[in-house]
C-alpha positions as CSV (number, residue, x, y, z in Angstrom):
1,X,76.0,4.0,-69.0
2,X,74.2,3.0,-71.9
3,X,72.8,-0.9,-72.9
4,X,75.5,-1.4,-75.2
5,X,78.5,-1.1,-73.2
6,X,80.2,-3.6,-70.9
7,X,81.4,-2.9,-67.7
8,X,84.5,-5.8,-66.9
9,X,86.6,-5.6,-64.2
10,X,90.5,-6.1,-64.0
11,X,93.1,-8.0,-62.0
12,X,93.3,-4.5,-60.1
13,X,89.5,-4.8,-58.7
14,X,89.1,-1.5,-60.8
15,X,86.0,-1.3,-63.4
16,X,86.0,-0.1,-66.9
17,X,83.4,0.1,-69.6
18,X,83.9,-1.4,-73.7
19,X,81.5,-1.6,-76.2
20,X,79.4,-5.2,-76.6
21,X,80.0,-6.5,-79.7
22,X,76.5,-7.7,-79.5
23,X,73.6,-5.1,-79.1
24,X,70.8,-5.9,-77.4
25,X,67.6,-6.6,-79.4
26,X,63.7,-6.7,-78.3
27,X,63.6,-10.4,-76.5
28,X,62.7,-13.7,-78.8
29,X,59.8,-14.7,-77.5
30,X,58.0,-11.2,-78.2
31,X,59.2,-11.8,-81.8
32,X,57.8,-14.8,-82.9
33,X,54.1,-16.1,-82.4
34,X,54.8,-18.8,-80.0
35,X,51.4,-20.9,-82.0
36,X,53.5,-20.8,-85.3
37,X,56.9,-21.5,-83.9
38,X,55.3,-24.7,-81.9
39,X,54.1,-26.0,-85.1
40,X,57.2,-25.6,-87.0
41,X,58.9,-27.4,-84.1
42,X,56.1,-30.1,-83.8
43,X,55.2,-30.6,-87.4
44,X,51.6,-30.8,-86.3
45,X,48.8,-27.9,-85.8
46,X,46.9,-30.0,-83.9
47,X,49.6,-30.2,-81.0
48,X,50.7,-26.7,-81.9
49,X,47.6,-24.8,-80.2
50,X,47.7,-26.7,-76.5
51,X,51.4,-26.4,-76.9
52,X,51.4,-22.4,-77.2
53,X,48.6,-22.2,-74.5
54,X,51.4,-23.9,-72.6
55,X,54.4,-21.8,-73.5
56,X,52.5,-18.8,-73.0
57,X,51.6,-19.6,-69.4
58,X,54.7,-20.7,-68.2
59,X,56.4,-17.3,-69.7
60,X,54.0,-15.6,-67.9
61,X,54.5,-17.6,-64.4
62,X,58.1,-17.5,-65.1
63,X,58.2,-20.7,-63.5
64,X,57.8,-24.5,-64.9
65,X,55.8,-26.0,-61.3
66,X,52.3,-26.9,-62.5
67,X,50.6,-24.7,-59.8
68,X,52.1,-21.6,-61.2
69,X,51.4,-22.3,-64.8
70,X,47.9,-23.8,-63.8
71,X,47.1,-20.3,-62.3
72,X,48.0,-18.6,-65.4
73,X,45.8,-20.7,-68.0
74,X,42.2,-19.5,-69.0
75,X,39.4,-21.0,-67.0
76,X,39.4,-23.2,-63.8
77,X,42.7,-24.8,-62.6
78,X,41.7,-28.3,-62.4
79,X,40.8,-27.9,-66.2
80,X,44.1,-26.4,-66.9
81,X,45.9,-29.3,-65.3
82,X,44.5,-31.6,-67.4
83,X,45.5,-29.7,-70.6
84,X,49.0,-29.6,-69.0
85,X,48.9,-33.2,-68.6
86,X,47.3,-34.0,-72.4
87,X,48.9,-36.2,-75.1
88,X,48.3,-36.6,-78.3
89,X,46.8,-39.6,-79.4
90,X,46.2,-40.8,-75.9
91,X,42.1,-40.6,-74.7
């Protein structure tokens, strides 16, 4: 069966295959630079990096627990919490 077809299934229990009006396309988040999308969404560069180190690390963990996204930041995981745990404007 090929990616853009359906299989539905009727009252019957039986199975049958129709085209998907929508064909699949590469995913979104290997599309856009996750740095320049933050920023657009932020309004601020200066919260945009952290934020995509962020965003990249939880898509790789695939996960949103700390540990996991901790473990998938650059250098050691105690310094990776506290960028988690940064704000802006706050010392």
């Amino acid at each position: 069966m090929s990616r853009d077809k359906e299989v539905t299934g009727d009252l019957m229990g039986g199975k049958r295959e129709r085209e998907n009006p929508i064909p699949r396309r590469s995913p979104m988040a290997k599309s856009i630079p996750m740095q320049r999308f933050l920023q657009a969404l932020l309004g601020d560069r200066k919260m945009a990096a952290p934020a995509a180190e962020i965003g990249r690390a939880i898509r790789a963990a695939r996960s949103l627990r700390q540990t996991e996204v901790a473990a998938k930041m650059r250098g050691k995981a105690e310094a990776a919490y506290k960028r988690i745990r940064w704000t802006p404007g706050r010392s």
